[in-house]
N, CA, C and O atoms as a Tinker XYZ file with bonds, in Angstrom:
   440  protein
     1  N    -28.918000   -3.656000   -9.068000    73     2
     2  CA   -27.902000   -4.133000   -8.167000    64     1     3
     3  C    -26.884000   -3.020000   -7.952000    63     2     4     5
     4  O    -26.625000   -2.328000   -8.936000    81     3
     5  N    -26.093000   -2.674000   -6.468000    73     3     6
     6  CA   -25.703000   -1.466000   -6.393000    64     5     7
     7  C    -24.715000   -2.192000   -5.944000    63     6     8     9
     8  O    -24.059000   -1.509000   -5.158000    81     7
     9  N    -24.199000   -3.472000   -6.084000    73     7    10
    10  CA   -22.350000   -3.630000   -5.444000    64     9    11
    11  C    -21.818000   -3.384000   -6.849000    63    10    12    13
    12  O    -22.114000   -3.294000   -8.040000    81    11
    13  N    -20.468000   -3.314000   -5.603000    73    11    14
    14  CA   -19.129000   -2.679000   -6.779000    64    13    15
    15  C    -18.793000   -3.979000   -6.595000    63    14    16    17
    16  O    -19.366000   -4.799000   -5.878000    81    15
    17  N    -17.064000   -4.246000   -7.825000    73    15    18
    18  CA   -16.383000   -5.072000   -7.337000    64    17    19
    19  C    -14.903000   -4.728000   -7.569000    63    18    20    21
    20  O    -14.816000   -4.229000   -8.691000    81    19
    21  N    -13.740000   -4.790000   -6.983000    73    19    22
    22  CA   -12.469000   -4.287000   -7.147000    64    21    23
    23  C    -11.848000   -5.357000   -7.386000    63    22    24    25
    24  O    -12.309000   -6.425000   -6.983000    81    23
    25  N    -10.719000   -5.299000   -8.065000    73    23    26
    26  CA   -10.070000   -6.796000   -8.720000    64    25    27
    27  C     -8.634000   -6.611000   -7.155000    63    26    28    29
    28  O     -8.027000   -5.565000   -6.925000    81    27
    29  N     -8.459000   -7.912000   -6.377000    73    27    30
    30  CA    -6.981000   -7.272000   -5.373000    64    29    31
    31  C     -5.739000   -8.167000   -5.959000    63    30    32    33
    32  O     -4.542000   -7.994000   -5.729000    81    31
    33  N     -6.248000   -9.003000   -6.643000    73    31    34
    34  CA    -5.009000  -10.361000   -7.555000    64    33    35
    35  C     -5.714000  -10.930000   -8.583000    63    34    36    37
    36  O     -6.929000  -11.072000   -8.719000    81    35
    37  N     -4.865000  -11.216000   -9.237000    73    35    38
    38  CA    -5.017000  -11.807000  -10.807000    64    37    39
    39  C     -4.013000  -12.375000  -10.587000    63    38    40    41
    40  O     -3.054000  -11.826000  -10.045000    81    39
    41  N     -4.038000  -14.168000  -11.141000    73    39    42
    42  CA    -2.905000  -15.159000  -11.389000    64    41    43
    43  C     -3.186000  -15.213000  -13.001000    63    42    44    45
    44  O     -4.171000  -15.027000  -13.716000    81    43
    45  N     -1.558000  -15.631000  -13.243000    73    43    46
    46  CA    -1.495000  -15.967000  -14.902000    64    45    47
    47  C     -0.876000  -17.227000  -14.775000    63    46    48    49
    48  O     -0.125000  -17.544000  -13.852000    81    47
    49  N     -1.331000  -18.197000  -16.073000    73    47    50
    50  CA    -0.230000  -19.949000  -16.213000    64    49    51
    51  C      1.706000  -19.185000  -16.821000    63    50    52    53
    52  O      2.565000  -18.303000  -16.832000    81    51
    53  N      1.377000  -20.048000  -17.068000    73    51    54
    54  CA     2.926000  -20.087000  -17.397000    64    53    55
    55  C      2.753000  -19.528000  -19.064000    63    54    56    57
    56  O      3.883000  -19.272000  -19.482000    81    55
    57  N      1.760000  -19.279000  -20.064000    73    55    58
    58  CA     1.544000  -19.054000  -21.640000    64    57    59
    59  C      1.250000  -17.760000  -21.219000    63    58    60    61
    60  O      1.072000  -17.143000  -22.269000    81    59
    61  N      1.065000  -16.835000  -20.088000    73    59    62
    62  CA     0.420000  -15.797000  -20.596000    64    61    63
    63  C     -1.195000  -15.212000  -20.334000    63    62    64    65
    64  O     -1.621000  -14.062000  -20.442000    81    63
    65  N     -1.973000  -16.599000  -19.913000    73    63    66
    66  CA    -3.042000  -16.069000  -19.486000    64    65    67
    67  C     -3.656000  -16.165000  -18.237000    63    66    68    69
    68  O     -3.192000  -16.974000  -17.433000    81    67
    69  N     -4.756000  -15.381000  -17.889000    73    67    70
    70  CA    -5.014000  -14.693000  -16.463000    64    69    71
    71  C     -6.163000  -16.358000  -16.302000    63    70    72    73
    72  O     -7.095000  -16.766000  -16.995000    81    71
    73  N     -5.546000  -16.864000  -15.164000    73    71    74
    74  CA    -6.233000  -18.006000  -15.155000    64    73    75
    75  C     -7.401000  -18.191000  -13.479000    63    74    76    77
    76  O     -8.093000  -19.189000  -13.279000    81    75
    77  N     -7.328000  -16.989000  -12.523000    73    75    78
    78  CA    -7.827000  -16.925000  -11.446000    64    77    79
    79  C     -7.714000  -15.314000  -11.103000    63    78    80    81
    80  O     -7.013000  -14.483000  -11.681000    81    79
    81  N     -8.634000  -15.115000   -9.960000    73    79    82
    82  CA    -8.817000  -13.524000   -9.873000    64    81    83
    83  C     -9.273000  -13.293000   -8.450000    63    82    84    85
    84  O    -10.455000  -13.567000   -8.242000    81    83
    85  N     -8.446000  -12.766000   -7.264000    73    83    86
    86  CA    -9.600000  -12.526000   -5.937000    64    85    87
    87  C     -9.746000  -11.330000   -6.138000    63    86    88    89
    88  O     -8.992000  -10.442000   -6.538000    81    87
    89  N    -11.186000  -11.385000   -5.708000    73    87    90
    90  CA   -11.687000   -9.859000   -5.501000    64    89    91
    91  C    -12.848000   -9.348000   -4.645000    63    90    92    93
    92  O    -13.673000  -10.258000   -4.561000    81    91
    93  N    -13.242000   -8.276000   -3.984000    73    91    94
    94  CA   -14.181000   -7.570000   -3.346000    64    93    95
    95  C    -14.593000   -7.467000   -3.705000    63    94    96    97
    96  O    -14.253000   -7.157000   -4.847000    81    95
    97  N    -16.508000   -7.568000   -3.276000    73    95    98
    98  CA   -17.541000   -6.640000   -3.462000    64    97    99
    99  C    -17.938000   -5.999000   -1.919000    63    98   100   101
   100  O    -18.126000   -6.142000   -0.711000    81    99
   101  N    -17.889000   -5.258000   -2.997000    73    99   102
   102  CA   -18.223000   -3.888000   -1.721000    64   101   103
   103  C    -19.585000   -2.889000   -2.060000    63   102   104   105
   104  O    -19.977000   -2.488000   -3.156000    81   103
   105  N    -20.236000   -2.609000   -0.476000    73   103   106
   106  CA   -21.511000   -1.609000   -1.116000    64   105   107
   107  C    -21.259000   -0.660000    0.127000    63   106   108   109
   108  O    -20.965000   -0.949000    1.287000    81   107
   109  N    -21.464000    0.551000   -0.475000    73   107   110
   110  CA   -21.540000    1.643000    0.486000    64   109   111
   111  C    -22.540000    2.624000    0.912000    63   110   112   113
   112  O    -23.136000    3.309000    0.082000    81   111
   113  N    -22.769000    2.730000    2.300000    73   111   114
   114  CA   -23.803000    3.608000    2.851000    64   113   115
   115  C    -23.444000    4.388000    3.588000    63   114   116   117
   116  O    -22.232000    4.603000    3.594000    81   115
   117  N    -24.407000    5.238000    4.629000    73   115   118
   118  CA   -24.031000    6.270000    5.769000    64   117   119
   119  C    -22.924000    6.037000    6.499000    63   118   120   121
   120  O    -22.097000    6.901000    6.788000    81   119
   121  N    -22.857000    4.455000    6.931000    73   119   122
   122  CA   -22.750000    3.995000    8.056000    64   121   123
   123  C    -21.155000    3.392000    7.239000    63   122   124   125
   124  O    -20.556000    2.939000    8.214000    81   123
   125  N    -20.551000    3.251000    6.435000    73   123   126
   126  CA   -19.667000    3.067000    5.936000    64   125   127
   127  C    -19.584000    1.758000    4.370000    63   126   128   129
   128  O    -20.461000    1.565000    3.528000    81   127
   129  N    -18.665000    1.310000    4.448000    73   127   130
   130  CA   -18.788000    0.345000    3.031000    64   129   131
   131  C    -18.436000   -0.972000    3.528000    63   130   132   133
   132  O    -17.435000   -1.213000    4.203000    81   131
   133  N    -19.593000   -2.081000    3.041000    73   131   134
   134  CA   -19.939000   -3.299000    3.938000    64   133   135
   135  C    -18.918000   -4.021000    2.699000    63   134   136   137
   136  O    -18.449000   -3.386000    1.755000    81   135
   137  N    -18.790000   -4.907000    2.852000    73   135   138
   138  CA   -17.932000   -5.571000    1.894000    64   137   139
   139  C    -17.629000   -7.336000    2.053000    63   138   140   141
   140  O    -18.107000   -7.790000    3.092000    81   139
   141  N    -17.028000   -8.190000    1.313000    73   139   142
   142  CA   -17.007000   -9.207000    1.249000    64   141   143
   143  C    -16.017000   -9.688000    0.228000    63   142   144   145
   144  O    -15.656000   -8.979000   -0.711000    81   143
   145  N    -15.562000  -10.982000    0.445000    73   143   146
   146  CA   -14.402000  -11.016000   -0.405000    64   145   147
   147  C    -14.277000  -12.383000   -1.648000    63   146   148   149
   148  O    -15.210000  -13.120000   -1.330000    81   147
   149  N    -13.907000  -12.712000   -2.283000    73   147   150
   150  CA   -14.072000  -13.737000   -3.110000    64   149   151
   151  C    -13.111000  -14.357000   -4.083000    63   150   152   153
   152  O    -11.969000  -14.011000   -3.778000    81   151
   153  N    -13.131000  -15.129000   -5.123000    73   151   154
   154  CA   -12.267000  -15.822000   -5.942000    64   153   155
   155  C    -12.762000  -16.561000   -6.746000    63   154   156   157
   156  O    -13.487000  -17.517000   -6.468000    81   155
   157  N    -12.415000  -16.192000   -7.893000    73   155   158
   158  CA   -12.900000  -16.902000   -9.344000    64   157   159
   159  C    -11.729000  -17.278000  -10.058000    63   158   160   161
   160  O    -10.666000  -16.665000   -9.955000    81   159
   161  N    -11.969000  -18.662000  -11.061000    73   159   162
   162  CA   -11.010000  -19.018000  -11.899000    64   161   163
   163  C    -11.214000  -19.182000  -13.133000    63   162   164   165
   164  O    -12.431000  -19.092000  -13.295000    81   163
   165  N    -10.646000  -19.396000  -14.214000    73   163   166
   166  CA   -11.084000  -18.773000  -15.474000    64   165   167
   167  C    -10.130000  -19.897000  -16.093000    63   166   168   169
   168  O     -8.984000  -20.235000  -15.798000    81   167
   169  N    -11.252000  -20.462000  -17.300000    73   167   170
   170  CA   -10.474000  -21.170000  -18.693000    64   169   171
   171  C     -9.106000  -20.343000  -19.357000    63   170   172   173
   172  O     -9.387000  -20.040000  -20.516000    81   171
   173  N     -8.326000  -20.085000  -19.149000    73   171   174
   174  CA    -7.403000  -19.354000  -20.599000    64   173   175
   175  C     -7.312000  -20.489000  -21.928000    63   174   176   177
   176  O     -6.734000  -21.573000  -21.854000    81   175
   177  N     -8.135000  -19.880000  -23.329000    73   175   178
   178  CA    -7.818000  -20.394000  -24.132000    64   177   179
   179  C     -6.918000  -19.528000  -24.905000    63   178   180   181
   180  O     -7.099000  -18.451000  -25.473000    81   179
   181  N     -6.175000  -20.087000  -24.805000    73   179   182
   182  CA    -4.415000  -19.285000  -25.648000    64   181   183
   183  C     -4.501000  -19.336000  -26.912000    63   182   184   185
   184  O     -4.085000  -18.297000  -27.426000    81   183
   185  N     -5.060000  -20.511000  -28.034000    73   183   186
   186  CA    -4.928000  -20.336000  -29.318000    64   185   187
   187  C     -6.367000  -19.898000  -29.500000    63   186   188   189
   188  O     -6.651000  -20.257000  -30.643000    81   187
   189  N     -7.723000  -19.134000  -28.801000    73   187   190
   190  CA    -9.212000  -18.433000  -29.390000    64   189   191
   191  C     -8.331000  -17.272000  -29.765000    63   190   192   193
   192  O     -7.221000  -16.837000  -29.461000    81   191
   193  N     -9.713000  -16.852000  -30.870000    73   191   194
   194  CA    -9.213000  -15.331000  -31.296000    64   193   195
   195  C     -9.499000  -14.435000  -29.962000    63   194   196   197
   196  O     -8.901000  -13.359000  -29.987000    81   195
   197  N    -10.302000  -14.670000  -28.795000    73   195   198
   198  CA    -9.976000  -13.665000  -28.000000    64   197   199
   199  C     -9.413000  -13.711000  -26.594000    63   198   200   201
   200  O     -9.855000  -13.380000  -25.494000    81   199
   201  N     -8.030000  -14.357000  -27.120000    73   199   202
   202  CA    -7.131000  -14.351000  -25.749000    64   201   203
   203  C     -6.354000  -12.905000  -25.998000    63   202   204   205
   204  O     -5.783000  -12.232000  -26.857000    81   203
   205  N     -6.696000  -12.925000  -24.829000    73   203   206
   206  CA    -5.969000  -11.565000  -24.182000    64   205   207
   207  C     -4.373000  -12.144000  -23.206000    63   206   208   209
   208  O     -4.226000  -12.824000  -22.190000    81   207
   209  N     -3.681000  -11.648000  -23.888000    73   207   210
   210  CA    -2.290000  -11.820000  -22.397000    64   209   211
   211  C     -2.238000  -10.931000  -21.569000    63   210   212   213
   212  O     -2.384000   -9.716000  -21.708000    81   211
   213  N     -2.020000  -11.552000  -20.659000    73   211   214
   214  CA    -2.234000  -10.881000  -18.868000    64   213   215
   215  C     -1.598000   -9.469000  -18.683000    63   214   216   217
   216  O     -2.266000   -8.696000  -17.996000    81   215
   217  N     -0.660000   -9.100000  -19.078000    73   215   218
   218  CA    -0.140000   -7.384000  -19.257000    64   217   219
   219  C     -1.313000   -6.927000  -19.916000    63   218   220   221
   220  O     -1.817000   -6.217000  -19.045000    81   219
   221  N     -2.129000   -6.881000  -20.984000    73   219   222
   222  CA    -3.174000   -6.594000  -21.239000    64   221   223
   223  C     -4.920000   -6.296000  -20.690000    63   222   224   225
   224  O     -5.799000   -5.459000  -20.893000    81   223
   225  N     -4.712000   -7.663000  -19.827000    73   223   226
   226  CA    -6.201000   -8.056000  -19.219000    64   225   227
   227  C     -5.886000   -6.454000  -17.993000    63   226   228   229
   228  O     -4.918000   -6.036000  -17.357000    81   227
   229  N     -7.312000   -6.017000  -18.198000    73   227   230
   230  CA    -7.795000   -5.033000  -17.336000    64   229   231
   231  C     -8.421000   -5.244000  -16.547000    63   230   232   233
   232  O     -9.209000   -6.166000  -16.759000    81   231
   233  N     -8.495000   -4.483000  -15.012000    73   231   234
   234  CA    -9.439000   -5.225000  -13.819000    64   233   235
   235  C    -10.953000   -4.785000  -15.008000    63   234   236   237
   236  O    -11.257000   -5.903000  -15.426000    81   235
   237  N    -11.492000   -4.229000  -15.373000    73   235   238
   238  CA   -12.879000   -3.943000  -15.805000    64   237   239
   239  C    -13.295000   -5.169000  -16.831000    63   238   240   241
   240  O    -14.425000   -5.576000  -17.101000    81   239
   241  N    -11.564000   -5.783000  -17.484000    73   239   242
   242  CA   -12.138000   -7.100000  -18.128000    64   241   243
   243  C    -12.181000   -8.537000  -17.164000    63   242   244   245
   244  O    -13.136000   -9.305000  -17.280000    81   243
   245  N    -11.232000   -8.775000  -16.356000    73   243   246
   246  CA   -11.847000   -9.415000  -15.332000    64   245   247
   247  C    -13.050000   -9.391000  -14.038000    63   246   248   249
   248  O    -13.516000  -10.301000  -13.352000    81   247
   249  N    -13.340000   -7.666000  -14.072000    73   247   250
   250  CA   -14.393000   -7.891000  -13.501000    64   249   251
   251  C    -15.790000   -8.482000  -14.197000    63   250   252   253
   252  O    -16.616000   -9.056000  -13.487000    81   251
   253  N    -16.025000   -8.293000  -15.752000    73   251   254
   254  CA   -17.024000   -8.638000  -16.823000    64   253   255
   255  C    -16.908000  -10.204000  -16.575000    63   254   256   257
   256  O    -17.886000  -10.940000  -16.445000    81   255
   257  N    -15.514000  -10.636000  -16.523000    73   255   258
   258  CA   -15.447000  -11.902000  -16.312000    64   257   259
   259  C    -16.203000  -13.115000  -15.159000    63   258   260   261
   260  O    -16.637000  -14.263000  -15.252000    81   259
   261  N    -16.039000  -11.993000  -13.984000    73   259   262
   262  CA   -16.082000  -12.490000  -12.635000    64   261   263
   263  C    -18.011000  -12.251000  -12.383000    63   262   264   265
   264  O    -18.795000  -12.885000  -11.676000    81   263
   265  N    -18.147000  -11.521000  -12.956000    73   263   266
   266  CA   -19.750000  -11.260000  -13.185000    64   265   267
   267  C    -20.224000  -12.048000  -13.803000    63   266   268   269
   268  O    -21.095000  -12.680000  -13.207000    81   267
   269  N    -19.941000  -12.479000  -15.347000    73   267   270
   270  CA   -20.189000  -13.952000  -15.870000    64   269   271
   271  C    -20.168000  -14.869000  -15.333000    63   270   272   273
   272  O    -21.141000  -15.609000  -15.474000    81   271
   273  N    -19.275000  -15.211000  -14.618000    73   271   274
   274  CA   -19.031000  -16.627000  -13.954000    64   273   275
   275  C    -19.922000  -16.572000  -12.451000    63   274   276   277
   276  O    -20.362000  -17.672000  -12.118000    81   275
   277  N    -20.207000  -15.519000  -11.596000    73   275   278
   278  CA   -21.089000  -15.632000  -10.850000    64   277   279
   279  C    -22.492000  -15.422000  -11.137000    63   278   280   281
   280  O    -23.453000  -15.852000  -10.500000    81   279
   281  N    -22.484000  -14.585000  -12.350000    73   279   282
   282  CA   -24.226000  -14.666000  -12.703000    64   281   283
   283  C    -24.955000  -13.954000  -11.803000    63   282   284   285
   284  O    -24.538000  -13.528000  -10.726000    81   283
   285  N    -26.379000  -13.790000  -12.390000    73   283   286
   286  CA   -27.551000  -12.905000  -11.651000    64   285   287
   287  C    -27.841000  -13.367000  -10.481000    63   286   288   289
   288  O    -28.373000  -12.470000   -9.827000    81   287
   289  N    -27.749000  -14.361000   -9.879000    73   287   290
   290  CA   -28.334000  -15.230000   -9.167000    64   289   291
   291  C    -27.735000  -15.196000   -7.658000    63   290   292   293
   292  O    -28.210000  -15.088000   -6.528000    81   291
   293  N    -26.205000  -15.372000   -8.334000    73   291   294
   294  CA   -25.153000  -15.034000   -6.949000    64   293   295
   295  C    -24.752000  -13.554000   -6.753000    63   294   296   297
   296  O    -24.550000  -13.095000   -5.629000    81   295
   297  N    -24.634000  -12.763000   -7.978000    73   295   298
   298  CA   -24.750000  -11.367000   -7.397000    64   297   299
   299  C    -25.625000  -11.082000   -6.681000    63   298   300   301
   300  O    -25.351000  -10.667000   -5.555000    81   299
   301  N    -26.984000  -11.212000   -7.106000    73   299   302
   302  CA   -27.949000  -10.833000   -6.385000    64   301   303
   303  C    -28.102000  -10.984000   -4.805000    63   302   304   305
   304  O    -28.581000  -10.207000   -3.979000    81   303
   305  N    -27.432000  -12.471000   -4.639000    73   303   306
   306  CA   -27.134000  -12.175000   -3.406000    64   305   307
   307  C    -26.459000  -12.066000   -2.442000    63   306   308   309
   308  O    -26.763000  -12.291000   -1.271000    81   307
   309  N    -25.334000  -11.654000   -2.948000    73   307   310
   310  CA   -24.042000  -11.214000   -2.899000    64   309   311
   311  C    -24.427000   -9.738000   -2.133000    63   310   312   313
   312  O    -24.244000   -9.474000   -0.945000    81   311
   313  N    -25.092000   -8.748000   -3.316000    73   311   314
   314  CA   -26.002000   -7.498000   -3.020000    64   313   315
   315  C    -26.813000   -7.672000   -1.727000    63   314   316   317
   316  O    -26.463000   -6.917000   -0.820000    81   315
   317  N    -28.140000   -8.775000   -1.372000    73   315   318
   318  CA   -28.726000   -9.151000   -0.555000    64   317   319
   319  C    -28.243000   -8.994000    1.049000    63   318   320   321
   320  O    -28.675000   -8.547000    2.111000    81   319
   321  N    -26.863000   -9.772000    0.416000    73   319   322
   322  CA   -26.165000   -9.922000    2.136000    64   321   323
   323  C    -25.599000   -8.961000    2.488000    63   322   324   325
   324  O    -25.443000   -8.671000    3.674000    81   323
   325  N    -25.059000   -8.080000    1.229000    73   323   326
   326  CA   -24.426000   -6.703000    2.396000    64   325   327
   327  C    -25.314000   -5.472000    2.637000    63   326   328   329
   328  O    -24.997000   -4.408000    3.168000    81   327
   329  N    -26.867000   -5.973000    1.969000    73   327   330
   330  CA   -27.918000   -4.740000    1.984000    64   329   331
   331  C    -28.552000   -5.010000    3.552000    63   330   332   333
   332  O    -29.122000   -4.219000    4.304000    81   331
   333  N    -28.252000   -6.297000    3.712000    73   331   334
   334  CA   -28.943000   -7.044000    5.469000    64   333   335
   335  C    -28.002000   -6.716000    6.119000    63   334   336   337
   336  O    -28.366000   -6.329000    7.229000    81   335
   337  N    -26.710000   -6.669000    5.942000    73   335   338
   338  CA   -25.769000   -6.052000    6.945000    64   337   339
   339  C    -26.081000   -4.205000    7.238000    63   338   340   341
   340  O    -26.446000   -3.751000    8.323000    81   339
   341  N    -25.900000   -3.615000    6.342000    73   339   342
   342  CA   -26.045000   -2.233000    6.331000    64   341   343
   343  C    -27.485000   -1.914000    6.910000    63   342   344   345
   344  O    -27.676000   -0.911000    7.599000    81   343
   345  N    -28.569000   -2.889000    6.572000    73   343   346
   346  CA   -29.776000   -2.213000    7.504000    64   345   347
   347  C    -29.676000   -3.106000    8.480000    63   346   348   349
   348  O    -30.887000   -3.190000    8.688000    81   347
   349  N    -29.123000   -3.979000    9.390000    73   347   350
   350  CA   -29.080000   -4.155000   10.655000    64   349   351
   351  C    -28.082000   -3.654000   11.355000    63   350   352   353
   352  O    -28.088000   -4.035000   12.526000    81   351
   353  N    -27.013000   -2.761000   10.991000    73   351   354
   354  CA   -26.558000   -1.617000   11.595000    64   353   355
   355  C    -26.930000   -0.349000   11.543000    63   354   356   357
   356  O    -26.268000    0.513000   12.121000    81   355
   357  N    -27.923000   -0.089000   10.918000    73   355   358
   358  CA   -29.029000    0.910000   10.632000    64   357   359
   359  C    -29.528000    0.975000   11.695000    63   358   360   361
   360  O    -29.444000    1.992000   12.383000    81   359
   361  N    -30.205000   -0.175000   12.095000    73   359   362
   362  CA   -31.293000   -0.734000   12.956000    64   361   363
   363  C    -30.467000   -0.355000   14.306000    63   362   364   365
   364  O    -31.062000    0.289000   15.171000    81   363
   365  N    -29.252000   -0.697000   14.489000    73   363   366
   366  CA   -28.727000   -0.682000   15.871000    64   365   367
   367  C    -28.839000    0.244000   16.910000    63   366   368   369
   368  O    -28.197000    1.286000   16.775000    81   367
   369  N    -29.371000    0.125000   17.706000    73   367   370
   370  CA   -29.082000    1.174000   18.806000    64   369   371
   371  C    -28.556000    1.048000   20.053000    63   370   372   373
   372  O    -28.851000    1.866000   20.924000    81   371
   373  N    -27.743000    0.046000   20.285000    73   371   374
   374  CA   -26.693000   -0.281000   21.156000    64   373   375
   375  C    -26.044000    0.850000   21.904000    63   374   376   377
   376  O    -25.977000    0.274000   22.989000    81   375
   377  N    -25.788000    1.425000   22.014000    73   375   378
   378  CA   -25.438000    2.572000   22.102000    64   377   379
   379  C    -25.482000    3.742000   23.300000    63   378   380   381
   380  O    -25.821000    4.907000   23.094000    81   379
   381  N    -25.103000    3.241000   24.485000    73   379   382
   382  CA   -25.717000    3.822000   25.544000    64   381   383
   383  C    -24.985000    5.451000   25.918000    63   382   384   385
   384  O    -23.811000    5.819000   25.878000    81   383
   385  N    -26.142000    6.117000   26.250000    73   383   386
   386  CA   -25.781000    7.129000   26.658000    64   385   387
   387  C    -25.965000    7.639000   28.318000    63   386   388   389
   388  O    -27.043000    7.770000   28.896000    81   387
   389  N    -24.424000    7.913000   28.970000    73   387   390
   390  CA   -24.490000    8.252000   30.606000    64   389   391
   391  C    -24.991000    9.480000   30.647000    63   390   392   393
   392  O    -24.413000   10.029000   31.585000    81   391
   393  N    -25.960000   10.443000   30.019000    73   391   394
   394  CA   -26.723000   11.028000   30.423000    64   393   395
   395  C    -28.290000   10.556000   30.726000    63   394   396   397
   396  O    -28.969000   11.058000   31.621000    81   395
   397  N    -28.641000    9.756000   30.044000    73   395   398
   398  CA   -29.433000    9.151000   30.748000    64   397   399
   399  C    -29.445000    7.688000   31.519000    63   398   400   401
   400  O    -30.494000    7.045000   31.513000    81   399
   401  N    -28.383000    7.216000   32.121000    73   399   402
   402  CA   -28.108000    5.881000   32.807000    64   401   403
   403  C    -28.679000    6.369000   34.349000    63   402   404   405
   404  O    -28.940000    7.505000   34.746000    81   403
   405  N    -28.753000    5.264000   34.942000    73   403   406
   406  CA   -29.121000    5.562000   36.650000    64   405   407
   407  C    -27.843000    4.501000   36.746000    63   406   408   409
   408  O    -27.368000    3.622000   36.027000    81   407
   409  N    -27.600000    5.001000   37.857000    73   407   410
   410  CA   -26.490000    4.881000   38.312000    64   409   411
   411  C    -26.687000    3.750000   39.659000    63   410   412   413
   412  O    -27.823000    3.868000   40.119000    81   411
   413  N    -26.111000    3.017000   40.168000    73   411   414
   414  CA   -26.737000    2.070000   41.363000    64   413   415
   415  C    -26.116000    3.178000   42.952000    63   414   416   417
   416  O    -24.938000    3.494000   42.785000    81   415
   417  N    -26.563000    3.592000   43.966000    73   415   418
   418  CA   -26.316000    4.116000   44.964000    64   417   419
   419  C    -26.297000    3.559000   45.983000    63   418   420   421
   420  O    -27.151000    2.702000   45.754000    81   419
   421  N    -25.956000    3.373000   47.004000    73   419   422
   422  CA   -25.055000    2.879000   48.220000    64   421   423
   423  C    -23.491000    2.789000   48.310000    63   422   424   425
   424  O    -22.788000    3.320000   47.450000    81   423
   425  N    -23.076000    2.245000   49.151000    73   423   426
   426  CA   -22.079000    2.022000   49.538000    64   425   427
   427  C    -21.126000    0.488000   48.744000    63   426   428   429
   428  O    -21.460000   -0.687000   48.894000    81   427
   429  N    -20.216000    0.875000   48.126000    73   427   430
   430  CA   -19.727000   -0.398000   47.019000    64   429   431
   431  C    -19.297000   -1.715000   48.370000    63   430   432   433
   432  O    -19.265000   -2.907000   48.064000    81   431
   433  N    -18.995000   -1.222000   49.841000    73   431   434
   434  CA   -18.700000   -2.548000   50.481000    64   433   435
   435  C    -19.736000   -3.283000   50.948000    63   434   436   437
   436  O    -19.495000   -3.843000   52.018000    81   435
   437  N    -20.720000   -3.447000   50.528000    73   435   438
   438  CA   -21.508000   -4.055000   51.003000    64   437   439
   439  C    -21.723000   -5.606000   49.937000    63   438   440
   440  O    -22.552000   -6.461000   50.251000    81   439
């Protein structure tokens, strides 16, 4: 799987812990970086041995997070949809060029 994901917000409760997270995945090619956007929310258990408080939590630990909670299944096609975007602008050739157009000739009042 070749998406990234960038953390753009993290919410915390009122104790201290990071309880929601939006964030991008993004994949990049020739043609530029296709991307998509999202939001996950998260248990904070405040008295486990591994609560972290939110000055602490790192985007690389909420991204581990946000990967857990979406799993192989939805990354995958998460990946899927921006690999179909990037090769159907691959594909595009929209694109006209007035060196080779014909042009319509006569007279426009008619």
């Amino acid at each position: 799987m070749s998406i990234e994901i960038a953390i753009l917000t993290k919410t915390s409760d009122s104790k201290g812990g990071v309880i929601a997270a939006s964030f991008k995945a993004f994949k990049a090619s020739t043609h530029g970086s296709y991307k998509t956007f999202g939001d996950c929310t998260f248990s904070a258990k405040h008295s486990g041995k591994s609560f972290i408080q939110a000055e602490d939590v790192t985007d690389a630990i909420v991204i581990g997070w946000i990967k857990k909670e979406l799993g192989k299944e939805r990354l995958s096609a998460i990946d899927s949809i921006l690999s179909a975007r990037i090769t159907e602008d691959a594909n595009y050739s929209g694109f006209l060029s007035i060196a080779n157009c014909t042009l319509p000739t006569g007279s426009a009042d008619k």
